[in-house]
N, C-alpha and C positions, 0 to 999 in steps of 0.2 A: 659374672659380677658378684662381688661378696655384700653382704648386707651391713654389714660395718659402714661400707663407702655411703648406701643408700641412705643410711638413717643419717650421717653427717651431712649429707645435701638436702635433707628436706628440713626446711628452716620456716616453712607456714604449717600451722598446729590451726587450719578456721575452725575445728571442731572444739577451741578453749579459749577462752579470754588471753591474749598475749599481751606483755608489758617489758620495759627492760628498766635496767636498773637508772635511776639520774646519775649523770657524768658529774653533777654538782655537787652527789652526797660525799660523805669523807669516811664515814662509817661503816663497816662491815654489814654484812648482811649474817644475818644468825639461823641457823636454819634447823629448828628443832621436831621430834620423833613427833608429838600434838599440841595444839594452842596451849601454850602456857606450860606446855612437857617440857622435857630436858634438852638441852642446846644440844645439839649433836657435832657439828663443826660453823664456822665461819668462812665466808667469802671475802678478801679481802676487796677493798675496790679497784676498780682496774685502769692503771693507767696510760697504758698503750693506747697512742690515739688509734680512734676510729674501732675501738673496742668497747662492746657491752653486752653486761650480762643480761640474756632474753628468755623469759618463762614464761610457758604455757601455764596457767589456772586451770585446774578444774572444777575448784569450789571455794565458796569464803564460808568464815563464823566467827562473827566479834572479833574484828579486828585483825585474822588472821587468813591467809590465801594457802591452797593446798596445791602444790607443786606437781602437774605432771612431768616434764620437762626443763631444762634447763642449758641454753646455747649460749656460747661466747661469741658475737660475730658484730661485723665483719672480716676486718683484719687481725682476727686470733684464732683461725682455723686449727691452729695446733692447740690451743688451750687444751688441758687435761682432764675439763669438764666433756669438752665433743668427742673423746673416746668414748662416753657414754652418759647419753641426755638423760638417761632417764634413771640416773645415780640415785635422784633424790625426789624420786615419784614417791606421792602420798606423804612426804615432808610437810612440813610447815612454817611459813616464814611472815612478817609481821607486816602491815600496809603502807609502812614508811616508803619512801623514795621511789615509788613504781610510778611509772610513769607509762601514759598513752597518750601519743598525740593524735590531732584531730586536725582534720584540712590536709595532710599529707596523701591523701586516696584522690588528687586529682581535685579536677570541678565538681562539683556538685550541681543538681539540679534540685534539691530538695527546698521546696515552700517553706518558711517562718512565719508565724505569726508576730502581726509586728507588736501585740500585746493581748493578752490572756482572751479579752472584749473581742477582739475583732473574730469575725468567722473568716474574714478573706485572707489569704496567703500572699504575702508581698515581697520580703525578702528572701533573699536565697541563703541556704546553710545549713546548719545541722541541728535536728529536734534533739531536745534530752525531754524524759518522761519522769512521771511522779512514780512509776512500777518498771518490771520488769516485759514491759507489752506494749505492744503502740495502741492498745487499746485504753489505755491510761493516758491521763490529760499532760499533754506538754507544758512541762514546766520552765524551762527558755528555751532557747534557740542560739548557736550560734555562728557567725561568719567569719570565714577565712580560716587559718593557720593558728591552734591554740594546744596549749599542752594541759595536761591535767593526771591528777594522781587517781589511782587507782584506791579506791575506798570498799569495796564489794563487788560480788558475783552472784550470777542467777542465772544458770545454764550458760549462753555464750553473752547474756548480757553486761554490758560493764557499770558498776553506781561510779561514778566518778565528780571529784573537787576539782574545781576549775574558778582560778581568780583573772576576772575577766571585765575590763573597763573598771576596775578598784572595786569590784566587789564579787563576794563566794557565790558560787551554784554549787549546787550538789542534784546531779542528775543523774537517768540511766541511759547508756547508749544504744542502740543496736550494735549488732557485730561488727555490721560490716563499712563501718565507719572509723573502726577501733586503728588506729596503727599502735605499732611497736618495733618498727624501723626507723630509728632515726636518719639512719643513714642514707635511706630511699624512697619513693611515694610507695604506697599499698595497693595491693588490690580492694576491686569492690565486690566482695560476696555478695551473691543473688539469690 
């Protein structure tokens, strides 16, 4: 078996924050040598259904995510980026249109508080925190199926913007909460 084939079927990166591009943006993606460095090339967006572009993080700073990775999937196996993911490792690209969704890793069984006051856990859904640690105070909570942009990184953790019942959160995820399949539910890291 050659390792070309290996590196194009492995399409979960749980050791980095993943995200993929919005199907909504219209915009290129610019992908420059460091924050605020020189544009190196453009991604155009992609408009083959059932296509998108999916990057591994493995670090942010002001505004900008550092590129381990990068997959076109799922129905663009051939794309000319998955001859080689890791083209545009240690790149840099801006925090616009990345998206993670949340609620696609299945049911959850995770406690919410139903407000900051209470100590008891009543609904079910997902904590976001004020840090990169569940030992920082949860700052919402939320239930079911939501999407949310990708704003920063802190080892596998996600900061993410989420407008939710008409208004912003801006919170941090754990990993293993994080999708970046639109086109599937996610696993739940443990």
């Amino acid at each position: 078996m050659n390792t070309f084939a290996q590196k194009r079927t492995k399409i979960f990166f749980e050791d980095f924050v993943e995200c993929f591009y919005s199907e909504k943006a219209t915009e290129s993606i610019s992908i420059h040598n460091s924050p605020n460095g020189n544009k190196i090339t453009e991604l155009s967006p992609l408009t083959e259904r059932h296509c998108w572009y999916k990057f591994a993080i493995s670090e942010s700073k002001d505004g900008w995510l550092k590129i381990e990775n990068i997959i076109v999937l799922p129905a663009c196996e051939e794309n000319e980026l998955n001859k080689d993911i890791g083209k545009y490792k240690d790149k840099w690209i801006k925090t616009n249109n990345l998206i993670i969704d949340i609620g696609h890793s299945g049911e959850t069984k995770i406690d919410c508080l139903i407000d900051k006051t209470d100590k008891g856990f009543a609904e079910i859904g997902y904590r976001f925190y004020s840090e990169p640690t569940k030992n920082s105070d949860i700052e919402f909570c939320v239930k079911g199926y939501v999407e949310s942009e990708l704003i920063a990184t802190s080892g596998t953790w996600a900061k993410l913007k989420i407008n939710y019942n008409d208004k912003e959160y801006i919170g941090w995820l754990e990993r293993k909460y994080q999708c970046a399949y639109p086109w599937t539910t996610c696993p739940v890291y443990d």
